[in-house]
ZAMARGU-4260 file (C-alpha; in steps of 0.2 Angstrom, whole numbers, plus 5000, padded with zeros to 4 digits):
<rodrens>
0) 5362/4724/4434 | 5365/4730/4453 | 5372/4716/4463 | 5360/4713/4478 | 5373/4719/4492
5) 5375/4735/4484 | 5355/4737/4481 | 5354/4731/4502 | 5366/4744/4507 | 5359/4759/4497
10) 5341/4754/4501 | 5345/4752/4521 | 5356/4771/4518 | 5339/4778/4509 | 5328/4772/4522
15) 5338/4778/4537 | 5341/4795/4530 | 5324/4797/4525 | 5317/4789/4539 | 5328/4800/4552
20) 5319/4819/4550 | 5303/4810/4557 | 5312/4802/4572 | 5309/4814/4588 | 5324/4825/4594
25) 5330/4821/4611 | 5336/4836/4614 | 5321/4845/4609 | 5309/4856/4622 | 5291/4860/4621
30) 5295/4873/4632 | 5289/4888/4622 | 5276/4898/4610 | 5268/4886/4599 | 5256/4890/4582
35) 5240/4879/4584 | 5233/4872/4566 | 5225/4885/4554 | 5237/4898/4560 | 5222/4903/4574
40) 5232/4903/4588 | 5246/4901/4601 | 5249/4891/4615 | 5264/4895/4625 | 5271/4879/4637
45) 5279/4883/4652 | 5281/4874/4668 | 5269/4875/4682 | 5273/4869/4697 | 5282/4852/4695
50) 5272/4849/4678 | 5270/4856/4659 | 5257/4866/4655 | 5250/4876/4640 | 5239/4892/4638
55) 5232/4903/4624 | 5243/4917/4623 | 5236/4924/4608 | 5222/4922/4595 | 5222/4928/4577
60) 5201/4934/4582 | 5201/4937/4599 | 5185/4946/4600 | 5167/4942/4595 | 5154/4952/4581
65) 5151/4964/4596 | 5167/4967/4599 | 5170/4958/4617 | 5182/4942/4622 | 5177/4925/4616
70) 5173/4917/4629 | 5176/4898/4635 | 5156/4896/4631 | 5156/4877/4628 | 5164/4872/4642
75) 5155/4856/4649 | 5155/4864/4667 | 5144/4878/4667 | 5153/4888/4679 | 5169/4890/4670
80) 5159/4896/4652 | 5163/4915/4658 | 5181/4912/4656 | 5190/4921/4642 | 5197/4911/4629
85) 5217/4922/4629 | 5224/4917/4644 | 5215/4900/4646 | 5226/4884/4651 | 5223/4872/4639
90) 5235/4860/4643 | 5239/4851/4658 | 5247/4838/4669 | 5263/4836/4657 | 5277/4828/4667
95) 5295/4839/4665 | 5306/4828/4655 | 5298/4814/4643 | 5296/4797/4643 | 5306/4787/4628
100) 5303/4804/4619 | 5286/4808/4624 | 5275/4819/4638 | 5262/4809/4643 | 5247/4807/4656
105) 5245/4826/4651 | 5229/4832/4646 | 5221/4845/4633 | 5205/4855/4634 | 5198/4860/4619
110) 5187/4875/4617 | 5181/4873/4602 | 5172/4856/4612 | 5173/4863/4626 | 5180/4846/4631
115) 5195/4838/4640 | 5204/4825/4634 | 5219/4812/4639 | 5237/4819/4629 | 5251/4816/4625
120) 5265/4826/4615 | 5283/4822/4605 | 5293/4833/4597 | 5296/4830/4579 | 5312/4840/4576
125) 5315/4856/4586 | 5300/4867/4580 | 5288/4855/4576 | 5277/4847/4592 | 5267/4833/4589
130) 5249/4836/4601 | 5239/4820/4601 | 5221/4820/4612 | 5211/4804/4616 | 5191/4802/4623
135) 5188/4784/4626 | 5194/4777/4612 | 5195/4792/4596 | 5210/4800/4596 | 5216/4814/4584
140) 5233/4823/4584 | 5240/4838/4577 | 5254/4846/4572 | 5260/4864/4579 | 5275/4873/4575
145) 5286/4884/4584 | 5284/4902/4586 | 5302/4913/4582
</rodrens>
């Protein structure tokens, strides 16, 4: 039989170790090429202006059946549904150094929705970022990877 301070010691050791590759890296950036879910894209971060922000800078299908640019065709304001989506800024309003280990008050639009929603992101590890978007009270997060 195990006596219980051993058992306590290897079960707080287990737990930390496993625990700690889920803990954010504070030395981590979101500065840089990210691959979106499903492999379908990238979005590069860069600052702009005093803030974080995030385009597509390449798509795995960036052209329709008839051959042109997808276009931003679901965006709620009709004026903007010309846009092409490479290039497009899709997010915004990320502050340049993180709160407790997270950029937040940003936002991400999503052309799939052609919706905008309140974001936040945090980096799990160097080369995995954690994207999280809210709309009154849904939220849903996903997890991009870093581009080498």
């Amino acid at each position: 039989m195990i006596p219980a301070r051993r058992l306590s010691a290897f079960a707080a050791v287990f737990c930390l170790a496993c625990g700690g590759s889920a803990l954010a890296d504070p030395g981590a950036d979101p500065r840089g090429v990210w691959l979106t879910p499903g492999g379908n894209s990238h979005v590069e971060i860069a600052p702009c202006g005093d803030k974080l922000c995030g385009r597509i800078v390449w798509l795995k299908e960036p052209n329709n059946k008839k051959g042109q640019p997808l276009r931003d065709a679901r965006n709620e304001e009709e004026s903007l549904r010309s846009r092409p989506i490479l290039g497009l800024p899709v997010l915004t309003g990320f502050p340049q150094e993180p709160t407790d280990g997270v950029w937040d008050d940003g936002k991400i639009y999503s052309p799939k929705t052609g919706k905008t929603f309140r974001s936040e992101m945090e980096m799990k590890g160097r080369d995995t970022l954690k994207v999280s978007g809210c709309r009154w009270i849904r939220c849903k997060s996903q997890t991009w990877k870093r581009v080498k």
